[in-house]
C-alpha positions in Angstrom: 0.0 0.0 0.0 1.1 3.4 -0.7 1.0 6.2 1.9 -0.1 9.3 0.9 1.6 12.4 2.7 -1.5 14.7 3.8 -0.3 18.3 4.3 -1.4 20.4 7.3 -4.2 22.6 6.9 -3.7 25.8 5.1 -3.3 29.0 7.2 -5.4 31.4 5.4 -8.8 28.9 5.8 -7.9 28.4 9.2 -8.0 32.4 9.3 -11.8 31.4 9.7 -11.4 29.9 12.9 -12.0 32.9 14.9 -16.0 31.9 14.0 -16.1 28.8 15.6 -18.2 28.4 18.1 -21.9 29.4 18.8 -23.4 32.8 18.0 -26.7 34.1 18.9 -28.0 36.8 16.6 -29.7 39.9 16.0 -30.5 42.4 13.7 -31.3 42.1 9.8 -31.4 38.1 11.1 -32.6 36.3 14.0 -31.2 33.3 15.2 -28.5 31.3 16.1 -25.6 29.2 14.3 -22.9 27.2 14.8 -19.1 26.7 13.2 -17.0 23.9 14.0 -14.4 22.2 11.9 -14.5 18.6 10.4 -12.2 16.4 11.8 -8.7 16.9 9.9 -9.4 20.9 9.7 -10.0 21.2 6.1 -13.6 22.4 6.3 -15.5 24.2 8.0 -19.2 23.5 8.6 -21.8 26.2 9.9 -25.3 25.3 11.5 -28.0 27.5 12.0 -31.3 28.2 12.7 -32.4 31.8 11.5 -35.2 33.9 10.8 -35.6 37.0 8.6 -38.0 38.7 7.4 -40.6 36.6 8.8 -38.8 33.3 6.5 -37.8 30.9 9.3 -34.9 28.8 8.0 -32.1 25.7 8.9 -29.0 26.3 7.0 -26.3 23.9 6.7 -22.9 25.2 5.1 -19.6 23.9 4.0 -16.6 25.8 4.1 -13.1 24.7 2.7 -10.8 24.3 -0.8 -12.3 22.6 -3.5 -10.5 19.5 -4.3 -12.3 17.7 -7.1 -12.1 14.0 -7.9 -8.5 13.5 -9.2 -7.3 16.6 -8.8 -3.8 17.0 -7.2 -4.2 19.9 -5.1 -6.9 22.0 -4.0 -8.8 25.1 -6.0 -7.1 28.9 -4.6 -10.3 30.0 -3.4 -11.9 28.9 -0.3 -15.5 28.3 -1.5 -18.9 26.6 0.4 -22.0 25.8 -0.7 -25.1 26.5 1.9 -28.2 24.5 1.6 -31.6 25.3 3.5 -34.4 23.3 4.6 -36.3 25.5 2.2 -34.8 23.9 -1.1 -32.1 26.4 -1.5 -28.3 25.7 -2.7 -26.3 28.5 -2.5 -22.8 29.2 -3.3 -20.2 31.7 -2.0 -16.4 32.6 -2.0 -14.3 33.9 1.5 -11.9 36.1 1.6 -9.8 36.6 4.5 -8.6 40.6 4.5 -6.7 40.9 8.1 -9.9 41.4 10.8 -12.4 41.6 7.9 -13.9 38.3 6.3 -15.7 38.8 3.1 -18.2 36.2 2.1 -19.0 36.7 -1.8 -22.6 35.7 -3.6 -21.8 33.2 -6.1 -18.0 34.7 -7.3 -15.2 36.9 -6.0 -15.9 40.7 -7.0 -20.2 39.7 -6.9 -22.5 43.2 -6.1 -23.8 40.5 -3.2 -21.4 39.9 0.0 -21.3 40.5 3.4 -18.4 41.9 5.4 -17.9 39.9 9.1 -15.4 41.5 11.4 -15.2 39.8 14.8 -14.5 41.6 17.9 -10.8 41.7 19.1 -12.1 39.4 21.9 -13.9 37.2 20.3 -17.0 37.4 21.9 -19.1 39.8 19.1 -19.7 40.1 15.9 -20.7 42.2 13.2 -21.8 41.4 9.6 -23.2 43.4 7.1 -25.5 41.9 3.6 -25.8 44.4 0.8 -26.7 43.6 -2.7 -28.2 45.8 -5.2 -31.3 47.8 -4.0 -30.6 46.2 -0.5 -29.3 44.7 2.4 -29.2 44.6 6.1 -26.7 44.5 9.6 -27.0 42.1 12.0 -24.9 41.9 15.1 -23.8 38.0 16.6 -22.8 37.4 20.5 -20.8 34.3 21.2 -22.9 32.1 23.7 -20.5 29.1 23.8 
């Protein structure tokens, strides 16, 4: 049998790991969610349980590298894909910009995103949706 050499998670996904834990929010969303990473650190995986705009919702996200079948190393971009108990599939893009992460719509550069900044320690944060013609703020408290 040949061994495979796994290499250590990457630094800038684990830039994301000043979200894990469990957030209770308020705002432009009601709710709460979760982050906590897979065993072996290479994704991230968000829970939740949020209302907005009257829409109650479970989301369930994947955060990490793509790494498609045969491919030798994995994709530049740190990418999920969010489903709902609602039907919807939705993709974004994180970007990791010192204290600011960036969470794209779809692609890198989209009019939709939200900008997360979490407090210096760690026990708030702040996000921000816009999109054209919209958007809304919402404000997260760490409760574990």
């Amino acid at each position: 049998m040949n061994e495979q050499t796994i290499p250590p998670p990457d630094a800038e996904l684990h830039a994301l790991d000043r979200l894990v834990g469990i957030w209770r929010i308020s705002g432009g969303a009601e709710g709460t969610t979760s982050f906590r990473w897979m065993e072996g650190g290479r994704f991230l995986i968000q829970e939740g349980e949020l209302s907005r705009d009257g829409r109650e919702f479970k989301v369930l996200e994947i955060i990490g590298r793509e790494k498609p079948w045969g491919a030798k190393e994995p994709g530049s971009q740190i990418k999920s894909r969010a489903y709902t108990d609602l039907g919807d599939t939705l993709d974004y893009v994180y970007e990791v910009d010192g204290e600011v992460v960036t969470v794209w719509a779809g692609a890198k550069g989209s009019p939709t995103f939200c900008k997360i900044t979490v407090s210096p320690d760690g026990q708030t944060m702040t996000s921000g949706w816009e999109w054209p013609g919209g958007g809304y703020k919402a404000e997260a408290t760490r409760i574990a």
